[in-house]
C-alpha positions as a Markdown table, in Angstrom:
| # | Residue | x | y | z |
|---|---|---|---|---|
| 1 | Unk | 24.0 | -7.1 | -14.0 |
| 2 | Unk | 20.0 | -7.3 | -14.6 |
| 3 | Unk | 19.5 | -4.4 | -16.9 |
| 4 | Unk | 17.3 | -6.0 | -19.3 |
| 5 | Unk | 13.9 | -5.2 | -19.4 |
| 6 | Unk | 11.8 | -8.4 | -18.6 |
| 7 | Unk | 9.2 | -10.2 | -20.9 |
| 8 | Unk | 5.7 | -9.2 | -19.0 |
| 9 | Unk | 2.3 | -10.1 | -19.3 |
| 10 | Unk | 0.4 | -6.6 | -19.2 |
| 11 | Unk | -1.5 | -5.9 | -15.7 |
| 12 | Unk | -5.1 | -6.0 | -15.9 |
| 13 | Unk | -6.3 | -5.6 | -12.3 |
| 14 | Unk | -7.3 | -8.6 | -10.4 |
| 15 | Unk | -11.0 | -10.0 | -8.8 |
| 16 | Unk | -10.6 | -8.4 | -5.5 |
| 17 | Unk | -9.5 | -5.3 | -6.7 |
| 18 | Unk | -10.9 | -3.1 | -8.6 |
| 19 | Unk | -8.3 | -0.6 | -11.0 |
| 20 | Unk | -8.9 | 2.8 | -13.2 |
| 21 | Unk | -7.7 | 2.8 | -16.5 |
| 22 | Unk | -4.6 | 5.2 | -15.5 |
| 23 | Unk | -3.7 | 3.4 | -12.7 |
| 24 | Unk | -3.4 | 0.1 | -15.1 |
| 25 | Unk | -1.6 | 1.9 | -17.1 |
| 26 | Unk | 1.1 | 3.5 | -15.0 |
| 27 | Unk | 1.9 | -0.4 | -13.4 |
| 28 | Unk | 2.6 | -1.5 | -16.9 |
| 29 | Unk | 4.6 | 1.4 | -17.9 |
| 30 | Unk | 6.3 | 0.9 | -14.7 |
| 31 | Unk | 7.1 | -2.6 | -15.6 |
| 32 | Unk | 8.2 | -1.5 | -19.6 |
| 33 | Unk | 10.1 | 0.6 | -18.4 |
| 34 | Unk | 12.1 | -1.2 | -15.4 |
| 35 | Unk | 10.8 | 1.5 | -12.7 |
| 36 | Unk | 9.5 | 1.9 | -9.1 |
| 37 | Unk | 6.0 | 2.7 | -9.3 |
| 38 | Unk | 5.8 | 5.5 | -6.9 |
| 39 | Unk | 1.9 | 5.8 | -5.7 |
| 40 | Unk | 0.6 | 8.3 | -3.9 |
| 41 | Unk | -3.3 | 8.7 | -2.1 |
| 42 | Unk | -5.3 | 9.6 | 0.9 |
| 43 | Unk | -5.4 | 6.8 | 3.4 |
| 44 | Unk | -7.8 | 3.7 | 2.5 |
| 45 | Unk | -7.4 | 4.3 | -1.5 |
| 46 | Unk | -6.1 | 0.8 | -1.8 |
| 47 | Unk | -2.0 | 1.7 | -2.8 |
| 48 | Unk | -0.7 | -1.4 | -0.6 |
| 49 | Unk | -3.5 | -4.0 | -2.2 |
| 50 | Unk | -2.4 | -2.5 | -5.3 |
| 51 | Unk | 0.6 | -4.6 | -4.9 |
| 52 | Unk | -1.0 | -7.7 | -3.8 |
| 53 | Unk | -3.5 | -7.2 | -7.1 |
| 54 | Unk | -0.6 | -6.4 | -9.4 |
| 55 | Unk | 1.4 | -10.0 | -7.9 |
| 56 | Unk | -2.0 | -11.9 | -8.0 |
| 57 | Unk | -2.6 | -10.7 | -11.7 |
| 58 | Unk | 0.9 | -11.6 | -13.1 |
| 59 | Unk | 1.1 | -14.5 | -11.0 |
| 60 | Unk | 4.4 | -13.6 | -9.5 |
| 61 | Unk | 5.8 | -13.8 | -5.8 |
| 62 | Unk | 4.5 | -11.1 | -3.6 |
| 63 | Unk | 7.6 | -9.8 | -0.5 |
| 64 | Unk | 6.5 | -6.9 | 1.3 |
| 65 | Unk | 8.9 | -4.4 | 3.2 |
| 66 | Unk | 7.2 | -2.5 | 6.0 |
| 67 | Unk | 8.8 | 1.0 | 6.4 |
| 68 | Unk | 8.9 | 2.4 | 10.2 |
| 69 | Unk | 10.5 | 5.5 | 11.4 |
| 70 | Unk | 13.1 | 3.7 | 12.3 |
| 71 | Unk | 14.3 | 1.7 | 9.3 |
| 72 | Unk | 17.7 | 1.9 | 7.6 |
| 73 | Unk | 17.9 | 1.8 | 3.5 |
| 74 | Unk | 20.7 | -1.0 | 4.6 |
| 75 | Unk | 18.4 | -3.2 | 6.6 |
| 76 | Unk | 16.5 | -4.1 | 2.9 |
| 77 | Unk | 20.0 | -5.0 | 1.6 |
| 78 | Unk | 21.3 | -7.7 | 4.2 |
| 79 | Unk | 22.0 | -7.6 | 7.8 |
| 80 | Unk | 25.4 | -9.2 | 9.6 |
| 81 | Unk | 24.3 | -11.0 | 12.5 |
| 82 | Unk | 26.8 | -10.0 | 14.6 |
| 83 | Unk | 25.4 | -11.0 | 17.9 |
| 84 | Unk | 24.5 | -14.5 | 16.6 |
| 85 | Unk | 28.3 | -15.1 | 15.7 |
| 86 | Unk | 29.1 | -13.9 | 19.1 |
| 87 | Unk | 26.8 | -16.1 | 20.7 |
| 88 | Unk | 28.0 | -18.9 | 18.6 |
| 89 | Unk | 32.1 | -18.5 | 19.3 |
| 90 | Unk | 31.0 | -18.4 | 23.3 |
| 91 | Unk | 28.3 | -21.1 | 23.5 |
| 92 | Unk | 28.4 | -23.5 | 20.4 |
| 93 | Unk | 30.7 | -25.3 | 18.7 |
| 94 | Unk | 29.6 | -24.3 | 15.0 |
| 95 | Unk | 32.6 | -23.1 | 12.6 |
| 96 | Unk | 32.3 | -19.2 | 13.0 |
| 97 | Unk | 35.0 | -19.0 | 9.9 |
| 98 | Unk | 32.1 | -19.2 | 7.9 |
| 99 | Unk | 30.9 | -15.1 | 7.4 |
| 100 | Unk | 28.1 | -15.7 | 5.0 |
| 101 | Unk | 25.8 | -17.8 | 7.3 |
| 102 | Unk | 25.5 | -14.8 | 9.6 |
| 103 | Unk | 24.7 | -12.3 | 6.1 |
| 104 | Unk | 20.5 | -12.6 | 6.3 |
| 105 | Unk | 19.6 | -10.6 | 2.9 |
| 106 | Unk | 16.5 | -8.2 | 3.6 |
| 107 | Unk | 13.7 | -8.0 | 1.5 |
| 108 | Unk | 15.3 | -6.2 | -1.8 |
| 109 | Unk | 18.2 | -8.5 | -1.3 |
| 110 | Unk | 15.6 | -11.4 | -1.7 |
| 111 | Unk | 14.2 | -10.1 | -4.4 |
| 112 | Unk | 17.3 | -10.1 | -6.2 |
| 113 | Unk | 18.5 | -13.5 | -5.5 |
| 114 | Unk | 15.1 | -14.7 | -6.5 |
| 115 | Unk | 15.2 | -17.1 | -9.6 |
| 116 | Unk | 12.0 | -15.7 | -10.6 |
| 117 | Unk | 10.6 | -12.1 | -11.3 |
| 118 | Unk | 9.0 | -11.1 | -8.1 |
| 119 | Unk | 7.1 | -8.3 | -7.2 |
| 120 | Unk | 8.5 | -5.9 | -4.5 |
| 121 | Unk | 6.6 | -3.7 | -2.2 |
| 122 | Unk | 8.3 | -1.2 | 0.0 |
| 123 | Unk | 5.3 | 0.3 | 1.5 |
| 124 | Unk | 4.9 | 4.1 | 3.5 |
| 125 | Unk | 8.2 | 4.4 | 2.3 |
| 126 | Unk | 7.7 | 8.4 | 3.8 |
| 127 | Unk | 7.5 | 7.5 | 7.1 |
| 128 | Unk | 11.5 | 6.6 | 7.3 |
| 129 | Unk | 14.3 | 9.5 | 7.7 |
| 130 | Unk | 15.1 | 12.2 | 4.9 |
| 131 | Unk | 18.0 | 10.1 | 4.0 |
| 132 | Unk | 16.2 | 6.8 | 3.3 |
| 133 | Unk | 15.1 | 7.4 | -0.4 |
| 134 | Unk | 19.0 | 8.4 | -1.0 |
| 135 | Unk | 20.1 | 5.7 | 0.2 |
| 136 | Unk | 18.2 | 3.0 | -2.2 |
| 137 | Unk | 19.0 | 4.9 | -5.4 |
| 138 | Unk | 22.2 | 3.1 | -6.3 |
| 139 | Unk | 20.5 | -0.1 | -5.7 |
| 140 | Unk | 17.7 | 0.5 | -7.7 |
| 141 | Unk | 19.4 | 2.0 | -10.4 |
| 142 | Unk | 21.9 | -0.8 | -11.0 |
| 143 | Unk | 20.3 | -3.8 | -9.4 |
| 144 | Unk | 23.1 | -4.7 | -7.3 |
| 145 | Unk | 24.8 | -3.9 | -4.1 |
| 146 | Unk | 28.4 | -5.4 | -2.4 |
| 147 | Unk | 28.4 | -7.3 | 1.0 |
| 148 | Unk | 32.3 | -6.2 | 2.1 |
| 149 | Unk | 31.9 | -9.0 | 5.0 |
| 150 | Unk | 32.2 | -11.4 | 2.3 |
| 151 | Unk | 33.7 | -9.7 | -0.4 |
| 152 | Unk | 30.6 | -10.7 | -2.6 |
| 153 | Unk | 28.6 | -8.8 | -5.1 |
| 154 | Unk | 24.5 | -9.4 | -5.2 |
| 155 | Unk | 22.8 | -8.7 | -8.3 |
| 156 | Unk | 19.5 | -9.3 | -9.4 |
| 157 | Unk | 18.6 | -12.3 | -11.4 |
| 158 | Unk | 15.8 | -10.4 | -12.4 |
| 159 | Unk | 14.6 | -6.9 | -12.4 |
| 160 | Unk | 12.0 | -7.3 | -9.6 |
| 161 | Unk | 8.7 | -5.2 | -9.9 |
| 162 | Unk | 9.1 | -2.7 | -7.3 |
| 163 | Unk | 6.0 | -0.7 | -5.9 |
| 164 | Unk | 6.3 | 2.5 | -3.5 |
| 165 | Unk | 3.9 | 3.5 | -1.6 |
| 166 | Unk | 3.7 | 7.4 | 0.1 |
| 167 | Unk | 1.2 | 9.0 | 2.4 |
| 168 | Unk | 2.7 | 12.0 | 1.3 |
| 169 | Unk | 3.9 | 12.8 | 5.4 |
| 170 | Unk | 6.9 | 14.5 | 4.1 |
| 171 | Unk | 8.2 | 15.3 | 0.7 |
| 172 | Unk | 10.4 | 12.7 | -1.0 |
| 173 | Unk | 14.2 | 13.7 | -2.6 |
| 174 | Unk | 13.7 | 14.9 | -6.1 |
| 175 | Unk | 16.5 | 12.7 | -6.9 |
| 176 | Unk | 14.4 | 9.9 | -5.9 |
| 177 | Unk | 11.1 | 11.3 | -7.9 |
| 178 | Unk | 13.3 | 11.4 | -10.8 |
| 179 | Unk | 14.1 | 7.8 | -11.1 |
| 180 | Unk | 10.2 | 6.4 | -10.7 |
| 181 | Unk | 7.0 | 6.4 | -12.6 |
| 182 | Unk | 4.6 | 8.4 | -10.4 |
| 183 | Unk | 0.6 | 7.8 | -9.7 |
| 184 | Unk | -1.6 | 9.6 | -7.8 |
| 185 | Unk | -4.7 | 7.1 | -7.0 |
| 186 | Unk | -7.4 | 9.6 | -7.3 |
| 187 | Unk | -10.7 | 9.0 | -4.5 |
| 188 | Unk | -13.0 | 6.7 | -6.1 |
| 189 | Unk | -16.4 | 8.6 | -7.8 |
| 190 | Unk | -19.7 | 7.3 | -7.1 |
| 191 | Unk | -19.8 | 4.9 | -10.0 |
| 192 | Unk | -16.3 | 3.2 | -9.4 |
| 193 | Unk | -16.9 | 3.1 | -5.7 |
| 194 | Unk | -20.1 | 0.6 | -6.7 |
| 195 | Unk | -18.0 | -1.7 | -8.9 |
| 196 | Unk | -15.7 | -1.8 | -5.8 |
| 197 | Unk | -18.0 | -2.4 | -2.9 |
| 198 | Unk | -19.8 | -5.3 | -5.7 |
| 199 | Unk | -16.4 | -6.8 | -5.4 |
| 200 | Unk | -16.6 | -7.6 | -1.8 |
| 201 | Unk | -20.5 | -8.1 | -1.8 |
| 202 | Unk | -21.9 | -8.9 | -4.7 |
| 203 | Unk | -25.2 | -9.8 | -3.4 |
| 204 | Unk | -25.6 | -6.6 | -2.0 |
| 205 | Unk | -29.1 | -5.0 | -2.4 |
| 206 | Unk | -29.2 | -2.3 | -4.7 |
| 207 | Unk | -31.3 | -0.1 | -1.9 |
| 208 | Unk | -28.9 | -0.5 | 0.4 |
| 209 | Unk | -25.5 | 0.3 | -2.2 |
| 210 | Unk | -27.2 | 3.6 | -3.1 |
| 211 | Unk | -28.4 | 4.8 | 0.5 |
| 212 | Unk | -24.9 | 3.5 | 2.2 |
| 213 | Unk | -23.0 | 5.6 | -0.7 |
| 214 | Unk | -25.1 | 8.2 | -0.9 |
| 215 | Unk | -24.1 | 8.7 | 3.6 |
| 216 | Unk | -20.9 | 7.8 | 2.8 |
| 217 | Unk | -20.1 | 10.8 | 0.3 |
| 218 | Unk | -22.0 | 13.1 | 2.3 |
| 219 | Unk | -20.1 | 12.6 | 5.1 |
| 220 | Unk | -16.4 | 12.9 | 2.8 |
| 221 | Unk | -18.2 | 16.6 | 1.6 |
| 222 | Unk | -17.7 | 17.8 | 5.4 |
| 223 | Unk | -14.0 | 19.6 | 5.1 |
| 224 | Unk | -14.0 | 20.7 | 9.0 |
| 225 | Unk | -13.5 | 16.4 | 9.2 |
| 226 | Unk | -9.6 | 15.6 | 10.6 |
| 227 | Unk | -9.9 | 12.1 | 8.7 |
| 228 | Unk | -12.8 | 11.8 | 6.4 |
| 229 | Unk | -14.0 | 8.0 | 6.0 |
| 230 | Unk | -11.7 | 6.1 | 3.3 |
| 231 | Unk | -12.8 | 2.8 | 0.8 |
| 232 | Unk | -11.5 | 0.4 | 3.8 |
| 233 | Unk | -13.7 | 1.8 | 6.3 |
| 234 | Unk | -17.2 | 2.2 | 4.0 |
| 235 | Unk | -16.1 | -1.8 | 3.5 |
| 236 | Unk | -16.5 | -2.3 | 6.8 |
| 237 | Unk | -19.2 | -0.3 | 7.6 |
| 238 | Unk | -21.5 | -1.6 | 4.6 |
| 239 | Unk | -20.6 | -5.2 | 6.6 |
| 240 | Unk | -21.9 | -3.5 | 9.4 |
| 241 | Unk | -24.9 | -2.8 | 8.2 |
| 242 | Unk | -25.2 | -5.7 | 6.3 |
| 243 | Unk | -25.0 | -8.0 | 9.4 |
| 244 | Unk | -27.0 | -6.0 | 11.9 |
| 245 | Unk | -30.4 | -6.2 | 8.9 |
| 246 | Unk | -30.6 | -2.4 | 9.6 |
| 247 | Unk | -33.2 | -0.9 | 7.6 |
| 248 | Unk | -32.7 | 0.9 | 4.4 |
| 249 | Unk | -34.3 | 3.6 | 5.4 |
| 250 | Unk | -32.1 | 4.7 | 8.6 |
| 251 | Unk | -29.2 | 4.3 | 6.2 |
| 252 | Unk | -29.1 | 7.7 | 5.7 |
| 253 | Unk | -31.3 | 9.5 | 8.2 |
| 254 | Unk | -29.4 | 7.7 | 11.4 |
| 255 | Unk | -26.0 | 6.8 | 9.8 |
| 256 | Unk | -25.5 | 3.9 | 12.4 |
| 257 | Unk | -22.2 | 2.4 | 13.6 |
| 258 | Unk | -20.3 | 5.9 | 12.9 |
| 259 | Unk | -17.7 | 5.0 | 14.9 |
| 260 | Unk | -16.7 | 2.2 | 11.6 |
| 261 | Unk | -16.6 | 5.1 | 9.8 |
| 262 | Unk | -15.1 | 8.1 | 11.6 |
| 263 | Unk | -12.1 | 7.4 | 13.7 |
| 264 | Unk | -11.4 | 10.5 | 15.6 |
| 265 | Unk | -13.5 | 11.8 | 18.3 |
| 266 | Unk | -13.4 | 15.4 | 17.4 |
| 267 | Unk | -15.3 | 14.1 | 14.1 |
| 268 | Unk | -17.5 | 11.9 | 15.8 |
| 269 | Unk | -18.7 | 15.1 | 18.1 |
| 270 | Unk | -18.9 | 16.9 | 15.3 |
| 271 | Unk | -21.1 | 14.7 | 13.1 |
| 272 | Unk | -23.5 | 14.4 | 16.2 |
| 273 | Unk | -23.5 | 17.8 | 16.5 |
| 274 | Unk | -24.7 | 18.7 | 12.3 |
| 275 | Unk | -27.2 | 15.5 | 13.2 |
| 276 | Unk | -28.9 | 17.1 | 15.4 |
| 277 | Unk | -29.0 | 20.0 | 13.7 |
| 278 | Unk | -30.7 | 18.0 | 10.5 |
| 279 | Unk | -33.9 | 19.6 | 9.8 |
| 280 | Unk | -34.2 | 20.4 | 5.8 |
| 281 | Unk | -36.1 | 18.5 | 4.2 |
| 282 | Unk | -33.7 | 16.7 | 1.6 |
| 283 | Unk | -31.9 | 15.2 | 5.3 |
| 284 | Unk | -28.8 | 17.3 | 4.1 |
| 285 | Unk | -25.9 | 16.6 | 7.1 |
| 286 | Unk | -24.8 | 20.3 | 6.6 |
């Protein structure tokens, strides 16, 4: 059984992505420690390219499990492909004796059979039932699970690195809290929000950064906002703006392309709306 706590090189962030202090440090206490990272943030804080950063920087295999509504704790395990089998006694003349070549392991189940450390993501892991945290604690804890198809035990070569992501839709088990390192990935300030947009244009005119940032936060300062504008969608919009050789100066008098940045239409009337109603002479939106 893999209880030992692997060897690690300690995660420093990566090129693309950009990392706070605390955030670096509750991956590699994660890791020490042989816990899920559970991490938490508004949509667009970057918790599923935290991930991708944390497999690029340790230079480890990346497998990423999706979590719908619909998804079973047992379909991350392994899945008996019943109907294949079925298909293959009627119509083929392959040896259907043979259980385990209809046992496809899921993603956790790769991970565990994986002769290398690998980093695991099971991302929006709220959006599945109640029960679904529950049901992976056993797993987690002991790094193993039994196939009774087969009669065979799985257990993890190595502990993977396992990272959680919540939207915080609903609240998670307390059972479940209990057994992972927690992080809540805080909105990016003014400053880190530069070192990040630097990391996807680092040519970027200093006139524009300050006059696309300073919109950008005035726009997140409007509470009566459904979805305020996240880091992926200011990306976007900076390319925008970028590519259409908008002035600097309509940055922040016009904010053009709102639609990159506001997603609903009741925000999008309602940012018209305080537009037109823009007459101070600091160009205030409120």
């Amino acid at each position: 059984m893999a209880t030992r706590i692997e060897v690690f090189d300690k995660f420093q962030g990566s090129a693309d992505y950009v990392t706070s202090e605390a955030l670096r440090n509750a991956v590699n206490v994660s890791v020490a420690v042989g816990r899920p990272l559970l991490v938490r943030g508004e949509p667009g804080t970057g918790k599923t390219l935290l991930a991708h950063s944390i497999a690029k920087g340790l230079k480890k295999e990346l497998l990423i499990w999706n979590i719908k509504s619909t998804t079973k704790a047992q379909e991350g395990l392994y899945v008996y492909d019943t109907v294949q089998r079925l298909n293959d006694s009627r119509f083929g003349d392959k040896d259907i004796s043979d259980i385990k070549q209809y046992i496809k392991l899921g993603k956790l189940g790769q991970a565990f059979v994986s002769p290398e450390q690998v980093v695991l993501l099971i991302d929006e892991v709220d959006k599945a039932d109640l029960e679904f945290p529950n049901d992976l604690l056993n797993e987690l804890d002991i790094m193993s699970f039994y196939i009774p198809e087969t009669n065979e035990i799985i257990e993890a070569k190595h502990r993977p690195i396992v990272i959680i992501t919540s939207n915080a839709e609903k609240e998670l088990p307390d059972a479940f809290l209990r057994r992972c390192i927690f992080h809540y990935i805080e909105f990016p300030d003014g400053a880190l929000m530069e070192e990040i947009v630097r990391v996807h244009y680092p040519d970027i005119q200093k006139s524009l950064l300050k006059e696309a940032l300073r919109a950008f936060y005035a726009l997140r300062e409007i509470d009566e906002f459904r979805k305020k504008p996240s880091t992926s969608e200011l990306i976007d919009w900076i390319q925008a703006i970028i590519e259409s050789g908008i002035s600097t100066d309509k940055i922040f008098k016009d904010i053009p392309f709102i639609g990159t940045l506001l997603k609903k239409e009741t925000d999008i009337n309602l940012f018209n709306h305080l537009l037109s109603r823009r007459v101070s002479a600091d160009l205030k939106l409120r």
